[in-house]
C-alpha positions in Angstrom: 0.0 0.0 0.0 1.0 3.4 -0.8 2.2 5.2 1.7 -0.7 8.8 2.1 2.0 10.9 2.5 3.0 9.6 -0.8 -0.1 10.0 -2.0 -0.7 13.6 -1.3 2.8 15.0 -2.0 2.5 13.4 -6.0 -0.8 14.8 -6.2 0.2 18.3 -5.1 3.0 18.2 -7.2 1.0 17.1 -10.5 -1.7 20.2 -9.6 1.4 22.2 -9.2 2.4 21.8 -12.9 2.0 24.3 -15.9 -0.2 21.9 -17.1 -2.9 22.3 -14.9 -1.7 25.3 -12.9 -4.0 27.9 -14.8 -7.5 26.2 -14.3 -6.0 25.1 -10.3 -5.4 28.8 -9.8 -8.8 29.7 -11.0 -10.5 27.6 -8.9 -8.2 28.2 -5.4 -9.2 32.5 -6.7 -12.7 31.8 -6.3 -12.7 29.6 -2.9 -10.3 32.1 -1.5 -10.4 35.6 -2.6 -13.9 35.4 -4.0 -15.8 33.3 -1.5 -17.7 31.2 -4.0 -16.7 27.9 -3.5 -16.9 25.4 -0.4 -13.7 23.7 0.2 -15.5 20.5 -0.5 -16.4 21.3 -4.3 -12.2 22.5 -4.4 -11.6 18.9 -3.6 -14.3 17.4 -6.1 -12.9 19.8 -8.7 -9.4 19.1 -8.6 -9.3 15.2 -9.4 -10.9 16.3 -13.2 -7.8 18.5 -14.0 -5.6 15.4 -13.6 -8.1 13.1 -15.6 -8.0 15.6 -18.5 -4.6 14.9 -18.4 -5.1 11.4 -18.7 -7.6 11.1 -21.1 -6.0 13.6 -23.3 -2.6 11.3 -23.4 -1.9 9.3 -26.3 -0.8 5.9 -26.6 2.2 8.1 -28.4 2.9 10.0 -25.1 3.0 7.2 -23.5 5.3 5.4 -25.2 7.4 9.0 -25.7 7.6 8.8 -21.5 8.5 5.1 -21.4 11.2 5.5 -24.0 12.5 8.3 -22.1 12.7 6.5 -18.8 14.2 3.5 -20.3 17.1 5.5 -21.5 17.7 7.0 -18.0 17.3 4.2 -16.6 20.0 2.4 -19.0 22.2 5.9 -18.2 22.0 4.9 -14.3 22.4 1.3 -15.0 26.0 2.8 -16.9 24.9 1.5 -20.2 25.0 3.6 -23.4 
């Protein structure tokens, strides 16, 4: 089991990114500066910016990330 810790700090760290950061921003700006938003429907919100991200992938990015963690991985394993 994964450690919640774990859980949380990846999760963070993905809304974080440029990829999402825009429409995360948006949302935290209406919770906290505009007083629109419950902190409950922050935390219903934010699981559909990382399935976007998800469902938008393509088989293509997939394989582009494998192929680039199989290199570093050969790289650390001090094959060339």
């Amino acid at each position: 089991m994964i450690d919640e810790a774990l859980i949380r700090g990846f999760l963070k760290r993905v809304l974080e990114d440029d990829a999402v950061a825009e429409p995360v921003n948006e949302l935290l700006f209406e919770h906290v500066v505009a007083g629109r938003l419950h902190p409950s429907v922050v935390a219903e919100t934010l699981p559909s910016f990382i399935h976007e991200i998800l469902n938008t992938a393509t088989r293509e990015d997939w394989q582009a990330v494998a192929d680039e963690l199989i290199v570093e991985a050969r790289e650390i394993n001090g094959e060339v």
